[in-house]
Each structure stands twice: as C-alpha cells, then as structure tokens.
Steps between C-alpha positions, in 0.01 A plus 500: 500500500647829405502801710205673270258259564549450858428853520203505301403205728555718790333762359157301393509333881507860663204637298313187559538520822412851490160406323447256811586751750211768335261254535531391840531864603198540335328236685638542754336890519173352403463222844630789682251773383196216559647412849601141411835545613642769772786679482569492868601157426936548506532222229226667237601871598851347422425334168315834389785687578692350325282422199415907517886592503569289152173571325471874603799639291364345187130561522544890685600667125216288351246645756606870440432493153143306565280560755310245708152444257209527770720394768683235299846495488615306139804617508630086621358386130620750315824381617465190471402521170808697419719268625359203321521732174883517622514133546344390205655760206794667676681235662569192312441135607834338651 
C-alpha cells in the first residue's frame, strides 16, 4: 500500500466517522429535548460533550448562513450530504 492511498483511507474513515458523529448528536439532542434521556446523567452529559465539541466546528458556519426553518435546525443534513458528495466524487475509492 502506498502512502497516497493510506491517506485517502485515512481521510474517507475520518469523514465517515464524522457522518456518524452528526447523527448521534442529532439524536442525541432529540431524546434530550423529549426528556428520554437527562443530561444530569455524567456519562450522557459526557458523551454530548464530546459529540458537541467535534460536530460544532463543522455544522456552526453551516448554521450562520441558514437559519433554523420553524425551529428546525437542518444544518446536520446539509452536511451530511456534503460530505457524501465529497466521498462519492471528490475522493476516490482506495
């Protein structure tokens, strides 16, 4: 394996992971917002600190530009779906 494609392997890993990390934040938001899960719990404030810290730098330029709709913040798929975009047409298969 040459050095290229171990760091386009890197580099598909890390947004993938990225993808997963949205959507549990995302989730995540939702079972807090309808009280399924508390935050006063250390372990779940802990994982949503975390998940908030990776996912907030990449989603906060996203949500400047568009607004919550009605309260709805789809800012998460809009990056998701640019990041698949990347996946699929920008980076190539390794």
């Amino acid at each position: 394996m040459d050095p290229i494609h171990f760091l386009i392997f890197i580099v598909r890993a890390l947004l993938q992971a990225l993808v997963w990390a949205i959507i549990i934040s995302a989730v995540m938001s939702w079972l807090v917002a309808f009280d399924v899960i508390n935050l006063r719990n250390r372990f779940v404030y802990n994982v949503a600190h975390f998940l908030d810290a990776v996912t907030r730098p990449v989603l906060r330029p996203v949500q400047r530009v568009i607004p919550a709709l009605g309260g709805v913040d789809i800012s998460p798929l809009i990056v998701i779906l640019v990041i698949q975009g990347a996946l699929r047409y920008l980076i190539p298969e390794a």
